[in-house]
Residue, then its C-alpha position, 0 to 999 in steps of 0.5 A: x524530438x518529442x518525449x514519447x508519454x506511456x500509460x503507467x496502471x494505476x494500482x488497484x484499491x482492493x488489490x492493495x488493501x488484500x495484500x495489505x491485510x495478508x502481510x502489512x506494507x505490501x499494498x502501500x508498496x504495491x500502491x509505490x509507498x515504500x517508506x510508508x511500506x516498511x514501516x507496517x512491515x517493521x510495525x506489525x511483528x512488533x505488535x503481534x509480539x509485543x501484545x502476545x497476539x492481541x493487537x497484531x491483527x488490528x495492524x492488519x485491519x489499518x494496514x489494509x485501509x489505508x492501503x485501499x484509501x491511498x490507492x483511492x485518493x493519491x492515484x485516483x485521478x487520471x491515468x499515471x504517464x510515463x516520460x521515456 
């Protein structure tokens, strides 16, 4: 019997990076980054709190970025399949 292979969307730079920008870690986990994901959602509130407002939105600015990079690097290749 032969595996039967699925195309799999490769997720979107920019979709990652605006979603990261609104609330930090979901592009990393729309990217399928989930360790890297939770740790700006945990990292962010505490630099909104921690520095009264000063450096929470540079969170948002890295966040963004490296969302948009690792959708571009680590998915960028050919087309993700799926075994099913």
């Amino acid at each position: 019997m032969r595996p039967n292979l699925q195309r799999v969307s490769k997720p979107h730079p920019g979709t990652s990076a605006v979603l990261s920008f609104i609330v930090p870690g979901v592009g990393q986990i729309y990217n399928g980054d989930f360790l890297r994901g939770i740790f700006w959602l945990i990292i962010t509130p505490g630099f909104w709190i921690g520095t009264g407002g000063l450096l929470g939105w540079v969170c948002h600015l890295v966040a963004a970025y490296t969302a948009h990079k690792r959708a571009q690097t680590h998915h960028g290749g050919a087309p993700l399949l799926r075994l099913t």
